[in-house]
C-alpha positions as CSV (number, residue, x, y, z in Angstrom):
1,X,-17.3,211.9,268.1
2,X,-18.5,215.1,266.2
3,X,-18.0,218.2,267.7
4,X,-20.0,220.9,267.2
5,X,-18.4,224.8,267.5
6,X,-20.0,228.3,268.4
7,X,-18.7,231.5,268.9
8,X,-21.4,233.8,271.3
9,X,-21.8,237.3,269.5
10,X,-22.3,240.3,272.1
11,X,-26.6,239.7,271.0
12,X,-26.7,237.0,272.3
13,X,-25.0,236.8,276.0
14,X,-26.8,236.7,278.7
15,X,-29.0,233.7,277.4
16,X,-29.3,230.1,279.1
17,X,-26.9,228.1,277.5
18,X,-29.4,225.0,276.8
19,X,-31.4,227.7,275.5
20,X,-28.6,229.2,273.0
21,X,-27.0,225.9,272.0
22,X,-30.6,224.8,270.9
23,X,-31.3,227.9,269.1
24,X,-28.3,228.0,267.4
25,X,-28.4,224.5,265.4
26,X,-30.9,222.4,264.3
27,X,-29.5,218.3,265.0
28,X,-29.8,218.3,268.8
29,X,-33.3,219.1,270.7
30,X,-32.9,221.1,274.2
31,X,-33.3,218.0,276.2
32,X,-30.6,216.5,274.1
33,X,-28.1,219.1,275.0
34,X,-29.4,219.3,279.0
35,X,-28.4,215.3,278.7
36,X,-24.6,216.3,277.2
37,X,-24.6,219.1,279.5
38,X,-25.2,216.5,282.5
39,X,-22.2,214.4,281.2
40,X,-19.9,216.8,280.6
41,X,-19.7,217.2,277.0
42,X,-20.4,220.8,276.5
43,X,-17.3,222.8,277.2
44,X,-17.2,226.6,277.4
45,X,-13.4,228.0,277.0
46,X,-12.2,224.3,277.1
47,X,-13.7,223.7,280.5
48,X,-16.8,221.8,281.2
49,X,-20.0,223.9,281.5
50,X,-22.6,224.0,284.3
51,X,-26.5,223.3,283.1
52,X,-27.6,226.8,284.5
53,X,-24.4,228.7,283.1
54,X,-25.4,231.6,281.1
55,X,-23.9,232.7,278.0
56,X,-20.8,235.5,277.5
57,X,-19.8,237.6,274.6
58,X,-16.8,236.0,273.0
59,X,-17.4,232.9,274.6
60,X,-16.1,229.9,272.3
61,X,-19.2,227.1,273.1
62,X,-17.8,223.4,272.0
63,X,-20.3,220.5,271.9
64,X,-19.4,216.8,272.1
65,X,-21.4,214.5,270.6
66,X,-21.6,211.2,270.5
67,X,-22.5,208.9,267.8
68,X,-26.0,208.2,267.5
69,X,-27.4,205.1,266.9
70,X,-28.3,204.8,263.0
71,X,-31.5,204.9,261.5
72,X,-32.2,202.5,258.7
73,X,-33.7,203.1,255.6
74,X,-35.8,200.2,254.5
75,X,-37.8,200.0,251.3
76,X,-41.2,201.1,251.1
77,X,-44.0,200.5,248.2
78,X,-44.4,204.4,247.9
79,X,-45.4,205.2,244.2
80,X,-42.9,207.5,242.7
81,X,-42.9,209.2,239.2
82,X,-39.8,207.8,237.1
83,X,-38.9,210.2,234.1
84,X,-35.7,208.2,232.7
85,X,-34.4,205.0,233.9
86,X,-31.1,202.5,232.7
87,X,-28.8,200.6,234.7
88,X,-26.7,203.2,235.9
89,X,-29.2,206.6,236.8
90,X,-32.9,207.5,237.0
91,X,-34.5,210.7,237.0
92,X,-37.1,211.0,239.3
93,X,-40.0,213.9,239.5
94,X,-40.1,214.4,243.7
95,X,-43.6,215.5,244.4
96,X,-44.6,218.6,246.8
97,X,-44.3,217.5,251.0
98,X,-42.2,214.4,249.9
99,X,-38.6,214.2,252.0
100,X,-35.7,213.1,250.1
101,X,-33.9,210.9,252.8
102,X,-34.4,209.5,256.2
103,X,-33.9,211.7,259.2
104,X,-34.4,212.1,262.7
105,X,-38.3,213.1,262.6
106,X,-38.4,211.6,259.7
107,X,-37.8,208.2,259.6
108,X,-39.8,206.8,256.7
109,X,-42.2,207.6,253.9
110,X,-39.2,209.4,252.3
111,X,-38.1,209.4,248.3
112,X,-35.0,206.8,249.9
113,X,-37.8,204.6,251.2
114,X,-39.7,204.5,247.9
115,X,-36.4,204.1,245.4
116,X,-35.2,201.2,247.7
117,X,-38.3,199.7,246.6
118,X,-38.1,200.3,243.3
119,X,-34.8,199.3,242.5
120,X,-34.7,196.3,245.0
121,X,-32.1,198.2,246.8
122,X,-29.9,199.1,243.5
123,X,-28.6,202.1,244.6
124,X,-25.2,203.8,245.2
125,X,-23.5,203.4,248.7
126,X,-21.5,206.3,248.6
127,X,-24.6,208.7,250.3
128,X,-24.2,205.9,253.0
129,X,-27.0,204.0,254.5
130,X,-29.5,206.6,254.7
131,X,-28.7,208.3,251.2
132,X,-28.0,205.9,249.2
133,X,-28.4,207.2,245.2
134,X,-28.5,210.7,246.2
135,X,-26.3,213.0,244.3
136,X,-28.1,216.0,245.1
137,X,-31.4,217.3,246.7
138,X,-34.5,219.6,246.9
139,X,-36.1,220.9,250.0
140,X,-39.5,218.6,251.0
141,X,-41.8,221.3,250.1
142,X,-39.8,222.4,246.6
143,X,-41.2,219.8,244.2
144,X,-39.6,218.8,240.8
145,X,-36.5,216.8,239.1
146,X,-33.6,214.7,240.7
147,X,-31.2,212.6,239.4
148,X,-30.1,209.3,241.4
149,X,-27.1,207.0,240.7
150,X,-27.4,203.0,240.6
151,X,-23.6,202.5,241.1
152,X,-21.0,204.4,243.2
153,X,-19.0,205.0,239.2
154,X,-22.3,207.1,238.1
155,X,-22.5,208.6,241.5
156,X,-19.0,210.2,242.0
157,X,-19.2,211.0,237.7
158,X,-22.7,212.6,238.4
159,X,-21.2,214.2,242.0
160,X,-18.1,215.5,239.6
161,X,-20.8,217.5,237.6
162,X,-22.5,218.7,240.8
163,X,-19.3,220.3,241.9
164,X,-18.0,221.7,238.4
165,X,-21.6,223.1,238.6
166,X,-21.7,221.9,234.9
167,X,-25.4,220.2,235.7
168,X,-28.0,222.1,234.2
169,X,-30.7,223.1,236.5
170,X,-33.4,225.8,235.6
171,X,-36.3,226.1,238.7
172,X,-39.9,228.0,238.5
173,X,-40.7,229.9,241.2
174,X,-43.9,232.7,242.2
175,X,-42.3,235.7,245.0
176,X,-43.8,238.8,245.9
177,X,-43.3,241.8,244.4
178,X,-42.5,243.2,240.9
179,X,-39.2,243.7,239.2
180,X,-37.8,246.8,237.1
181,X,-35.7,244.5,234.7
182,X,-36.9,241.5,233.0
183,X,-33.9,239.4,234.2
184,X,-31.0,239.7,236.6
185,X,-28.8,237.7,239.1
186,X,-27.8,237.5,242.9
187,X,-24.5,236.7,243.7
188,X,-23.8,236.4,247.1
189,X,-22.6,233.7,250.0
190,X,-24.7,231.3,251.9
191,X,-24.1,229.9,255.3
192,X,-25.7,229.5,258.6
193,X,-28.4,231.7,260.4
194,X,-26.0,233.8,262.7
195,X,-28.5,233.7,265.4
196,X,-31.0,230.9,263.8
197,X,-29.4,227.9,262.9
198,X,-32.2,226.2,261.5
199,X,-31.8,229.5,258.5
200,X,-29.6,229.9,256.4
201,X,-28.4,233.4,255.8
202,X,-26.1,236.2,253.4
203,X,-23.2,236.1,255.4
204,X,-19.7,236.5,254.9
205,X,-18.4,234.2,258.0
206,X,-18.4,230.3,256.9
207,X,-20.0,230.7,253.7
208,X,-19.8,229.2,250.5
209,X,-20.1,231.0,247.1
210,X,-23.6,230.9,245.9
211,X,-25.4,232.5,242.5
212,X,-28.5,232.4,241.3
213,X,-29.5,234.2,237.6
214,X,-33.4,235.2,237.3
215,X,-35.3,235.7,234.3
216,X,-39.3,237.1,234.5
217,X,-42.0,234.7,233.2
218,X,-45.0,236.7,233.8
219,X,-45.9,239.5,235.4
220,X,-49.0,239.0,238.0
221,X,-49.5,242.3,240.0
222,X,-48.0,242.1,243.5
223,X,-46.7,238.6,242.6
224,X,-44.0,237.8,239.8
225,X,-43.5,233.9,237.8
226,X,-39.8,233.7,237.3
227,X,-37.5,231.2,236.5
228,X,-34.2,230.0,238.4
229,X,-31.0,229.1,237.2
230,X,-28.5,227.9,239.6
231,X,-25.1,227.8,239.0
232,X,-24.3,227.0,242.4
233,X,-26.4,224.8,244.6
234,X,-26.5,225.6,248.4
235,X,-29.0,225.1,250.9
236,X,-32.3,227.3,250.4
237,X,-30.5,229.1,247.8
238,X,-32.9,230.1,245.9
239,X,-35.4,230.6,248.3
240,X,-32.5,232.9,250.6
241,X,-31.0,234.7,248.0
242,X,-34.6,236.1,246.3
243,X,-35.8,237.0,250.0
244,X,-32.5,239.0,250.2
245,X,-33.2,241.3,247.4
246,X,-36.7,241.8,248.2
247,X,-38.4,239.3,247.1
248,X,-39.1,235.8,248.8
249,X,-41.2,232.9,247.8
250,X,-44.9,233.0,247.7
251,X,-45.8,230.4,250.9
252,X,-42.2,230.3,252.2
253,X,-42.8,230.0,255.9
254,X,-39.3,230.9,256.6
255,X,-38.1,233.8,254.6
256,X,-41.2,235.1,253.6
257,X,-43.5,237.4,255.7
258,X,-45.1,236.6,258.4
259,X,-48.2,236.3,256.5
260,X,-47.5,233.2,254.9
261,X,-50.2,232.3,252.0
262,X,-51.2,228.8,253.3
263,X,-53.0,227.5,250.6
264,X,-49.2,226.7,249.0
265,X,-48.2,224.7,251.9
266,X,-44.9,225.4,251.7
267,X,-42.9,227.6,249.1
268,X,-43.6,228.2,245.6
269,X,-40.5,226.4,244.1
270,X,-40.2,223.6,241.3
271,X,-37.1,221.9,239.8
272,X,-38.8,222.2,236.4
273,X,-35.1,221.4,234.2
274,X,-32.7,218.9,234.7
275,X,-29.8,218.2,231.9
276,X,-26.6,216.5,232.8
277,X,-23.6,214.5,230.5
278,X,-25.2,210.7,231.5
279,X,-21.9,209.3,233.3
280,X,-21.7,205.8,231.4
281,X,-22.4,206.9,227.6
282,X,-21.2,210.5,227.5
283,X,-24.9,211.6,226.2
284,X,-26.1,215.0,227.1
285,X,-29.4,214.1,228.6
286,X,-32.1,217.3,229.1
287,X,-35.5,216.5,231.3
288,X,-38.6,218.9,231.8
289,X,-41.8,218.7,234.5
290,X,-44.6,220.6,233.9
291,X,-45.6,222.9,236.9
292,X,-47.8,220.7,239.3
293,X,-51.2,221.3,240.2
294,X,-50.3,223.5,243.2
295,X,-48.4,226.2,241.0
296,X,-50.6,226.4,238.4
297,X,-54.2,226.9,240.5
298,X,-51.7,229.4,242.2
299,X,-50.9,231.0,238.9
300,X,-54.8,230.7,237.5
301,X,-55.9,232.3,241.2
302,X,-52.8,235.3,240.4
303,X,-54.4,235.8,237.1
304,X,-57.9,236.5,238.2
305,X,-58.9,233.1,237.1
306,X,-61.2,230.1,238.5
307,X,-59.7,229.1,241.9
């Protein structure tokens, strides 16, 4: 059973604790938690909580949850656009609006769905049922260039990279705002939204390590084209850790203003580079996307161009 843990900061006492516990994470609806609440599975200083209990500063929140029943990924004829392909890895291009894996809310129509198609279900296990291939990912709305292992040896090679942070990843990105220097970095730790856990957040308390170096493309008035290059790869890093200096993603409904540009439909973010050693032959192997369609009638509109 997994068991999730909160600590109630003195902001946020006073609140119903339904209403906190379903602020405060992003797996469990509010009528999912008034249904644990009912059975006794929510426990507030190790004792079991009452549904109309509100919340207290300092007050250690503990929440039981059972295992759910598992989705199923099954394959799907969704076309996908394959940039490199052998028997151990293939490097996809993930369009814009495309989820990587299955997920409550989104059960199908997902990259999974369409690669378990492709391959005839030759994929890695070690991501499990719902993940299987996937070494790494990109946010549905962030378009661009993954890499996804055929056989659990090129997935735990590939997911040694990952973690040596010895993968070569370079994004392109439009966020408001200008900049004084024509490149830079952000180093800075990444974890959960203290108050929103469906954000993610600077903050010192459960973070991870996280950097991001910058470099200017162009120059576009109130808007800047830069590119990306992650040496870390958390959640939302990118798209947290240029918000925090200033300047977030054009059409990031999250951590940009509350203006967001709709037109984007989401933030202004592709995985443009992708090099990696290939895990079978030793190879360095180096892969490039043009900008989609989106980003560049974004960068033509910028310019003063045809729309």
């Amino acid at each position: 059973m997994e068991q999730l843990e909160f600590l109630v900061e003195p902001s946020q006492a006073g609140q119903r604790l339904d209403k906190f516990l379903a602020s405060s994470q992003d797996q469990l609806s509010r009528s999912a938690i008034q249904g644990l609440l009912e059975q006794g599975l929510v426990l507030c200083d190790g004792k079991p909580a009452n549904k109309k209990e509100q919340t207290r500063a300092g007050q250690t929140i503990l929440v039981q949850v059972p295992p759910a029943q598992p989705l199923e990924a099954v394959p799907q004829n969704i076309p996908v656009e394959i940039y490199y392909e052998d028997e151990h890895l293939l490097v996809v291009n993930k369009p814009k609006g495309m989820v990587v894996h299955p997920a409550p809310g989104n059960p199908d129509g997902t990259l999974v769905n369409a690669l378990l198609y492709h391959c005839a279900g030759g994929l890695s296990g070690i991501g499990g049922q719902l993940r299987p291939g996937i070494v790494h990912r990109i946010d549905k709305d962030t378009s661009g260039l993954l890499v996804v292992a055929k056989n659990d040896a090129a997935h735990q090679e590939l997911s040694r990279q990952m973690s040596e942070h010895s993968i070569h990843r370079v994004y392109q990105a439009v966020c408001y705002g200008g900049f004084q220097e024509d490149s830079g970095f952000v180093e800075a730790p990444i974890g959960r939204h203290p108050q929103d856990r469906k954000k993610m957040a600077i903050t010192p308390r459960n973070s991870k390590y996280a950097y991001t170096a910058w470099e200017v493309v162009e120059r576009l008035g109130a808007f800047t084209h830069i590119q990306c290059k992650l040496k870390t790869g958390r959640s939302h890093q990118i798209r947290v850790q240029m918000a925090s200096i200033g300047h977030p993603l054009a059409g990031d409904p999250v951590y940009g203003p509350q203006k967001v540009i709709r037109e984007l439909q989401g933030q202004c973010l592709h995985a443009g580079t992708l090099g990696f050693v290939h895990p079978a032959t030793g190879e360095y192997l180096e892969f490039n996307a043009p900008l989609p369609d989106y980003f560049q009638k974004f960068l033509r509109k910028l310019r003063g161009g045809e729309p």
